[in-house]
matplotlib code that plots the C-alpha trace (Angstrom):
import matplotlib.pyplot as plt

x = [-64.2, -63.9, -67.2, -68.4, -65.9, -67.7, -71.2, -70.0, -68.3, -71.2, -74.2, -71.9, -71.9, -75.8, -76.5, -74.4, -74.2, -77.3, -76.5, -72.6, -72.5, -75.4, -73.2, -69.7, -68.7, -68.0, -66.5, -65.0, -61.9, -59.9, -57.1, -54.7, -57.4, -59.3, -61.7, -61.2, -63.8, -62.6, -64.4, -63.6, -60.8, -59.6, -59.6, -61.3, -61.8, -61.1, -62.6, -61.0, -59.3, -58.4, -61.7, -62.9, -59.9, -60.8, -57.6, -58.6, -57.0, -54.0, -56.0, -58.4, -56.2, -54.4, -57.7, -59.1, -55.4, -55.5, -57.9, -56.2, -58.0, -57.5, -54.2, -52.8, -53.6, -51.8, -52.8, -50.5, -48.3, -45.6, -46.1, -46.5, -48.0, -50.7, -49.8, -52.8, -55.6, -57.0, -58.4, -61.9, -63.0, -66.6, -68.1, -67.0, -68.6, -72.0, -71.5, -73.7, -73.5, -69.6, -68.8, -70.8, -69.1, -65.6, -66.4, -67.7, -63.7, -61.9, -64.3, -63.4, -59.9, -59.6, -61.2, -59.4, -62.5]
y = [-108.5, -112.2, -112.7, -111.4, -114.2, -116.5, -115.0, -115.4, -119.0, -120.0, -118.9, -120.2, -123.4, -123.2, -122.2, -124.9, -127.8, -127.3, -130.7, -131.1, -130.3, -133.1, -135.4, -134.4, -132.4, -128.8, -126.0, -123.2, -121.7, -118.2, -118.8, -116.2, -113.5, -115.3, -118.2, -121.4, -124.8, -127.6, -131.4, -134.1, -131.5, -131.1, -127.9, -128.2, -124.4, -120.9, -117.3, -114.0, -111.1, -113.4, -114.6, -118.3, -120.9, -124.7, -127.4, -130.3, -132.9, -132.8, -133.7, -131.3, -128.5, -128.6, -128.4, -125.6, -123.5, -124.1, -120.8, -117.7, -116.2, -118.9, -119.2, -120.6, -119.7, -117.1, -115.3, -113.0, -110.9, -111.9, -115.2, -119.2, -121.0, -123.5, -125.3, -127.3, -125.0, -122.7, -119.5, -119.4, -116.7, -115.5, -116.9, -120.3, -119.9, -118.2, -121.7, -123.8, -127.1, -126.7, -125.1, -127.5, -130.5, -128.5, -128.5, -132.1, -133.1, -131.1, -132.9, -135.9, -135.3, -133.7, -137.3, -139.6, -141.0]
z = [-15.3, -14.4, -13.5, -16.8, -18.4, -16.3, -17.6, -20.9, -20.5, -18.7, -21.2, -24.3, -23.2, -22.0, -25.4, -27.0, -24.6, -21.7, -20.5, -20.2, -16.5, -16.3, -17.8, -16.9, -13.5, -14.5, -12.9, -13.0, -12.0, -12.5, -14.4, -15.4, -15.1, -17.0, -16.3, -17.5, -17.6, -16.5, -16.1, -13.4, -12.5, -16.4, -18.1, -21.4, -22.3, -21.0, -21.3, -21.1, -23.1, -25.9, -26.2, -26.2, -26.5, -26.6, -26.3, -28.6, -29.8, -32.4, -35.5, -34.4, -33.6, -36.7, -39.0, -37.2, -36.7, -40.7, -40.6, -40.6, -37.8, -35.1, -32.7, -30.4, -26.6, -24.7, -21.4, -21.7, -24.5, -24.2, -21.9, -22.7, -25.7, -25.4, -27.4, -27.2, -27.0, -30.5, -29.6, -32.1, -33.9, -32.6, -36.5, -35.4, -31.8, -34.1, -35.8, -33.3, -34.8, -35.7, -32.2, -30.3, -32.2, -31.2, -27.7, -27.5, -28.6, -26.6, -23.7, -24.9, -25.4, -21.7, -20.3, -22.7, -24.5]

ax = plt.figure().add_subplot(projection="3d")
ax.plot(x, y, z, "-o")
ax.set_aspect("equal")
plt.show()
């Protein structure tokens, strides 16, 4: 199952961003049994059973955990809130433009620029 996380992370941000690992060093990592994204060594979004969760910035979070259908992250049930990261819904991920602008923050926010 985690390599299909990876898959998934990996073709997600190939269809959104193609040239972030140009620009930034990405990997990625298993976290949690899930698999998480991480630039210059900072993680910046993770895959798994929860779906796609992004940490962004506070101004950020708070407009996009204003929807209904976006959380915060937790690997497990009954476990640890991020606190900073919002789990998005797959119509915000379908959203190119908006999802791609998501990721670019969280990016940013990871590297402090």
């Amino acid at each position: 199952m985690k390599n299909n996380y990876r898959e998934q992370l990996i073709e997600l941000m190939a269809q959104t961003r193609p040239k972030l690992d140009l620009k930034h060093r990405i990997e990625f990592k298993n976290c949690f049994g899930a698999i998480a994204g991480y630039a210059y060594g900072r993680m910046f979004i993770s895959c798994g059973k929860f779906g796609i969760a992004l940490r962004l910035p506070y101004d950020s979070l708070e407009e996009v955990l204003k929807n209904r259908d976006v959380g915060h992250l937790k690997y497990f049930p009954n476990g640890h809130i991020k606190r900073e990261y919002a789990v998005v819904p797959d119509r915000m991920i379908l959203d190119k433009r908006y999802f791609s602008t998501l990721m670019d923050q969280s990016v940013d926010y990871v590297l402090g620029t």
